[in-house]
C-alpha positions in Angstrom: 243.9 101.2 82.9 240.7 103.3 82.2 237.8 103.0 84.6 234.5 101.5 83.3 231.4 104.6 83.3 229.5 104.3 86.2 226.2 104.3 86.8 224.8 104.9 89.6 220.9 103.2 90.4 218.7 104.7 93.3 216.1 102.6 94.1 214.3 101.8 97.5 212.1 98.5 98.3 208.7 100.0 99.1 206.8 98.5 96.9 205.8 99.5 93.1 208.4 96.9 91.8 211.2 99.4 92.3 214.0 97.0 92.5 212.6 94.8 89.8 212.4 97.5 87.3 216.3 98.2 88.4 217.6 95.0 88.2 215.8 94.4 84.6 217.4 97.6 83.6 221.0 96.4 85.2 220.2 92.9 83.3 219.6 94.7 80.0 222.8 96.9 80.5 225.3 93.8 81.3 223.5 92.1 78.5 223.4 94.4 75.3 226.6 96.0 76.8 228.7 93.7 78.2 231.7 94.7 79.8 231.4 98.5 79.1 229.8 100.2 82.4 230.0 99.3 85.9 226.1 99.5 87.7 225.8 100.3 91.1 222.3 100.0 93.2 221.3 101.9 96.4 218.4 101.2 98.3 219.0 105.2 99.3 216.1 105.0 101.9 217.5 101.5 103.7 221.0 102.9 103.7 220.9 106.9 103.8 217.8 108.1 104.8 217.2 109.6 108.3 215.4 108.0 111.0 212.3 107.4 110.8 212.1 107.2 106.5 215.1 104.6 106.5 211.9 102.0 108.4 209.9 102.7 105.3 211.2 99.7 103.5 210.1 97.3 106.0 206.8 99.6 107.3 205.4 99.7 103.4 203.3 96.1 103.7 201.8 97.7 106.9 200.8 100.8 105.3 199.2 99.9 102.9 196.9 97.8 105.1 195.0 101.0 105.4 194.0 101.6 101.7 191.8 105.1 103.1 194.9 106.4 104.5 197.0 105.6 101.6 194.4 107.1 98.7 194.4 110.5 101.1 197.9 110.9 101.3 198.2 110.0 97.7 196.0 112.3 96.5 196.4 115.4 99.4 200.1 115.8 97.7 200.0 114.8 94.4 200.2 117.8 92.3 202.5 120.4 90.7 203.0 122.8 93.4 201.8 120.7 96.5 205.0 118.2 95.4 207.3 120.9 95.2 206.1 122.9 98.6 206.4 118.9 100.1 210.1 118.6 98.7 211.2 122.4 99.7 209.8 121.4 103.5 211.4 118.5 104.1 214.8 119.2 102.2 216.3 120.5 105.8 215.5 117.4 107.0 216.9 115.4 104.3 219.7 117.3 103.4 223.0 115.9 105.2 221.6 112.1 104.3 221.4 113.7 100.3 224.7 115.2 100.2 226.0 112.2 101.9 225.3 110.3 99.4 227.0 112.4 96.6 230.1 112.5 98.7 230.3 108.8 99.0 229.0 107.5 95.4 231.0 108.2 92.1 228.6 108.3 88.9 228.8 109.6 85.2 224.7 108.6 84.9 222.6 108.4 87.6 219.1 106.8 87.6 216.4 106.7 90.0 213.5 104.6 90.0 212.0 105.8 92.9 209.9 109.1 93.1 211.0 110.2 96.8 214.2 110.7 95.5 214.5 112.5 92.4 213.9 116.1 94.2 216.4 115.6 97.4 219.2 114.3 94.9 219.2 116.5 92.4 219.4 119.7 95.0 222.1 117.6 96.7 223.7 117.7 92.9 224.2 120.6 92.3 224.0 123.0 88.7 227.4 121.1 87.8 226.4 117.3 87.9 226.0 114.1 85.8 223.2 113.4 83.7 220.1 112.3 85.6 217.8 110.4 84.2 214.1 108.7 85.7 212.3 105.5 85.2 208.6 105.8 86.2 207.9 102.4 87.6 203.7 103.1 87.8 201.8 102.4 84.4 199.7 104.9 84.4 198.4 107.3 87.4 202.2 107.8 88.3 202.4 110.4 92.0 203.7 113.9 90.9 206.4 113.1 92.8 207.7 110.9 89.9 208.3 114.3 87.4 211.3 116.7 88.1 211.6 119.5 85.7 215.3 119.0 86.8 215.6 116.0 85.3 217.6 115.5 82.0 215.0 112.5 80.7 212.0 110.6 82.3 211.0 107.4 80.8 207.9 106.5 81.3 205.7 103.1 80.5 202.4 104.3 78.9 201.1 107.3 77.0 198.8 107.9 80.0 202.1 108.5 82.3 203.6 110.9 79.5 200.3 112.9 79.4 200.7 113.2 83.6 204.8 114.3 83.4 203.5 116.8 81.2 200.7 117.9 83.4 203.0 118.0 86.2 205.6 120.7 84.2 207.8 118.3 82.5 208.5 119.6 78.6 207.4 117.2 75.7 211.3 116.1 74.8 212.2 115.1 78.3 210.0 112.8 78.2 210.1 109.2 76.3 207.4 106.4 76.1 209.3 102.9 76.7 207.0 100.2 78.3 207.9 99.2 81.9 211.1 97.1 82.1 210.9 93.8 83.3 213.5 91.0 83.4 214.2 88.9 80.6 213.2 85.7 82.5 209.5 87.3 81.3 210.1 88.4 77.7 211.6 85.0 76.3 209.7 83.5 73.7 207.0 80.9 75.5 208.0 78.0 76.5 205.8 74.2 76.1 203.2 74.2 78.6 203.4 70.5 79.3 206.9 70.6 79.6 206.7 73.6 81.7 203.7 72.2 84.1 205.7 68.9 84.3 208.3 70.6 85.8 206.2 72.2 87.8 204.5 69.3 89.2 201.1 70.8 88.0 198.5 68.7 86.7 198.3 68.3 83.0 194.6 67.6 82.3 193.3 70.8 84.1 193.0 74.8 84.0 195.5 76.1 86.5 194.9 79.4 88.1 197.5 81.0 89.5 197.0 83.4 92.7 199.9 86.1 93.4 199.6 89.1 96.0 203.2 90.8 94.8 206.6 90.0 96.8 205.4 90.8 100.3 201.9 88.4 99.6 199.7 91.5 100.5 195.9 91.6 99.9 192.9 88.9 101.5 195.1 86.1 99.5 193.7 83.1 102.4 190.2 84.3 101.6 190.1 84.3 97.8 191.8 81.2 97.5 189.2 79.7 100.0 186.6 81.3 97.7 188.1 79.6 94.2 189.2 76.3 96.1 185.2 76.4 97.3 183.6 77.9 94.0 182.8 74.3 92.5 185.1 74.4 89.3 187.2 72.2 87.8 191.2 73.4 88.1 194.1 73.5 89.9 194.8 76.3 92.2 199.3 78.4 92.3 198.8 80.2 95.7 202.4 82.5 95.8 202.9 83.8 99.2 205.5 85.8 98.9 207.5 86.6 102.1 204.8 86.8 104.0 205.3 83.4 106.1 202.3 83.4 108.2 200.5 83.5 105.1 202.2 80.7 103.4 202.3 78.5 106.4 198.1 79.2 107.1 197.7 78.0 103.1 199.3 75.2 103.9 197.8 74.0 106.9 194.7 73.9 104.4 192.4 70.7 103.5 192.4 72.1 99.5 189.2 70.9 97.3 190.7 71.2 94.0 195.0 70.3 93.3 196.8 73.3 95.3 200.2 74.1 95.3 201.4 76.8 98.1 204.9 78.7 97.3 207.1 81.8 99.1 208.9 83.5 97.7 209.4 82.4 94.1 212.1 82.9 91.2 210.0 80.9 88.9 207.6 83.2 88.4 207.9 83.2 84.7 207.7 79.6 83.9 204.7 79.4 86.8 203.3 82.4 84.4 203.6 81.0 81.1 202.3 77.7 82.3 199.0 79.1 84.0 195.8 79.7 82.4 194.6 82.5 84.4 196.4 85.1 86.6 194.3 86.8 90.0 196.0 89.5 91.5 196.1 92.9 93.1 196.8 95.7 90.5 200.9 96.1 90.6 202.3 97.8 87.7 205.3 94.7 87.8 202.9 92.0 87.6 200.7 93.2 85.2 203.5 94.3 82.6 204.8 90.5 83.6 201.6 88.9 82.7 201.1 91.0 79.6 204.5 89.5 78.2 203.6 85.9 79.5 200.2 86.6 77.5 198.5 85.5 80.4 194.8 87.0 81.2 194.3 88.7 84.4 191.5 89.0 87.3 192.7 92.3 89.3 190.8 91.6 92.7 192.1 95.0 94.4 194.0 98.0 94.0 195.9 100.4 96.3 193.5 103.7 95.8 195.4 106.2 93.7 198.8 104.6 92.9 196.9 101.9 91.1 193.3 103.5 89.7 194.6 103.9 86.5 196.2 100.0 86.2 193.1 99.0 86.5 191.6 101.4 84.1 194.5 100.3 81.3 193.5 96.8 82.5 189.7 96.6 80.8 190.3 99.0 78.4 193.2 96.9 76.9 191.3 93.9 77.0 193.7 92.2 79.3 191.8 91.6 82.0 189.1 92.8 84.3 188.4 94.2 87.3 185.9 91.9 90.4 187.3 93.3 93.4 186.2 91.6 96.5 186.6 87.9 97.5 183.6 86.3 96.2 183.1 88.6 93.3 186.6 87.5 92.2 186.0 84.0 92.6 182.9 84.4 90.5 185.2 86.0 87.7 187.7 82.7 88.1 184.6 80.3 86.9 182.9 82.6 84.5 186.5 83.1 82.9 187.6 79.3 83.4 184.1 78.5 81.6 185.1 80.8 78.3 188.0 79.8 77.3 187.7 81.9 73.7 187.3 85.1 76.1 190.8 84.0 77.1 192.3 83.7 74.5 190.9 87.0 73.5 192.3 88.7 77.0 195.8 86.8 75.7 196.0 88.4 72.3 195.6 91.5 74.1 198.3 91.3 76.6 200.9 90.0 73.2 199.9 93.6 71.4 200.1 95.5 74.5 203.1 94.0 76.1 206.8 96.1 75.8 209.1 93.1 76.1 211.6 95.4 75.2 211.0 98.3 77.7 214.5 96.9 79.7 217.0 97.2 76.4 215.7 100.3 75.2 216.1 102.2 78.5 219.8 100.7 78.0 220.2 101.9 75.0 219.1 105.6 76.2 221.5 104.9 79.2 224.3 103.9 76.5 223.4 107.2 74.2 223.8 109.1 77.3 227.3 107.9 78.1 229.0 107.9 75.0 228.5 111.8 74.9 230.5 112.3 77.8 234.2 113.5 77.9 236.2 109.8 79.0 236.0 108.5 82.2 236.9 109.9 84.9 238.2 113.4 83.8 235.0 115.2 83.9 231.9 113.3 84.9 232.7 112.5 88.6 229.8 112.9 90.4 229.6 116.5 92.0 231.0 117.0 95.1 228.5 119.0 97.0 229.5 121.7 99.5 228.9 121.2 102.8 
């Protein structure tokens, strides 16, 4: 019996929708492929990754608490040469975890969507290795760390991201424009909104906004939903809380002014999407490519400095969105936008034209392309045993 392909997924859950984008990938493989490859995920920083960078997965919601600390670490190494003096410095340090990893994990593709590992694993490679292929998971203003010259092909999601890999020393025909994969949960066609809101339990009869602060509920979410509950307009209020409990359970404890329904964690974030009006949110790459296949117009109310500068700036110049950071400037933009419902619809257009539903199948399909060139499994394509 002849062993499926393997590919091999490097991912790590700090944030920037990392294991999303890999599990929409995974998704798109099993789906358009069925049968043909076996996927494998890491979270190579929970599981490999010396002390203290294997806490980074569980210290990421507390750093970016400190958005001046995080926009002068961002921009103090990203660049060409400042990346690659970071990556040569700390490879003795990451080394044994690196090469651990190749001993242990078979692969004929690999693919990382994270940008802390694309330098330490390709040294741990080797010259003789696998194809190696990265999935930029920021729209646009995408951390030099993101673009290995090494690399066999790096898909990106905008134009903006391929203009940066470039800038960063990446040639022309490594690089491939592909939209930001999502899963296909997001990227069906819409579904009824009263059907949708019935199940639900949303009210029928008014304008529901919904409030999101990404998986881990970051951001002054308690405070802007006071702000809209307060604001004086007619709607119903989604507050998603994510995993942060404390949050969830203070939303709750709430006396609410206008219909308001407080969730965790949620896997209905699609149909809760589709059957909103209005979307407020921090800037996330993941939720904004999810909103711009939901066609649902955004209010960004804040932004990790750096990382997510240039969402917002893709944001308002697409015309899906716009930018009111700060509580009661963002509650402002809920009424004014609530109160225009042709500016809306506008903003929803926008995100239909803009959106890449099928950013997940075509990154299979390159992932496909890649392994039907390669000699059958498992003669030649192991991956490379490095020397120790």
């Amino acid at each position: 019996m002849i062993d499926q392909p393997r590919i091999l997924f490097l991912f790590s859950d700090t944030g920037g929708g990392h294991r999303s984008a890999t599990e929409a990938i995974i998704e798109a493989v099993e789906h358009g492929f069925p049968g043909r490859f076996h996927a494998e995920m890491i979270d190579v920083l929970a599981d490999y990754a010396p002390r203290p960078l294997n806490r980074l997965p569980q210290a990421y919601p507390q750093m970016v608490r400190s958005p001046r600390a995080w926009s002068w670490g961002f921009h103090a190494l990203d660049g060409h040469r400042r990346a690659r003096a970071l990556t040569a410095a700390a490879w003795p340090y990451v080394r044994g975890a690196a090469r651990r990893l190749v001993l242990e994990r078979q692969a004929d593709l690999v693919v990382c969507t994270h940008p802390l590992l694309n330098a330490p694993v390709l040294r741990a490679l080797g010259p003789r290795r696998p194809p190696f292929i990265t999935v930029v998971t920021d729209l646009v203003t995408a951390h030099a760390l993101w673009y290995h010259h090494r690399a066999d092909l790096c898909l990106v999601p905008t134009e903006a991201a391929r203009d940066r890999a470039i800038a960063f020393g990446m040639l022309p025909e490594q690089i491939r424009v592909v939209g930001l994969p999502v899963s296909r949960r997001f990227c069906q066609p819409p579904g009824d909104p009263a059907r949708l809101r019935a199940d639900l339990g949303w009210p029928s009869d008014l304008p529901m906004v919904l409030l999101v602060g990404g998986g881990e509920g970051m951001g002054p979410i308690f405070k802007i939903a006071r702000a809209i509950a307060a604001c004086g307009q007619r709607c119903g209020l989604a507050v998603v809380a994510g995993r942060n409990a404390r949050l969830r359970s203070r939303l709750e404890d709430q006396m609410w002014e206008v219909p308001t329904f407080v969730y965790g964690f949620e896997r209905r974030m699609p149909q809760m999407m589709q059957a909103a009006d209005l979307l407020v949110t921090k800037a996330g790459p993941s939720t904004i490519a999810e909103a711009m296949n939901a066609s649902l117009p955004m209010i960004l109310s804040g932004r990790l400095p750096g990382q997510e500068d240039g969402n917002v700036q893709f944001v308002v110049e697409n015309g899906l969105g716009v930018w009111s950071p700060g509580v009661q400037t963002t509650a402002a933009a809920v009424v004014d936008w609530l109160s225009h419902p042709e500016e809306r619809k506008r903003a929803a257009a926008a995100c239909r034209r803009t959106a890449r539903p099928d950013a997940a199948d075509a990154v299979a399909s390159v992932l496909s392309t890649y392994l039907s060139r390669l000699p059958p499994f498992p003669t030649a394509h192991l991956l490379t045993r490095a020397r120790l």
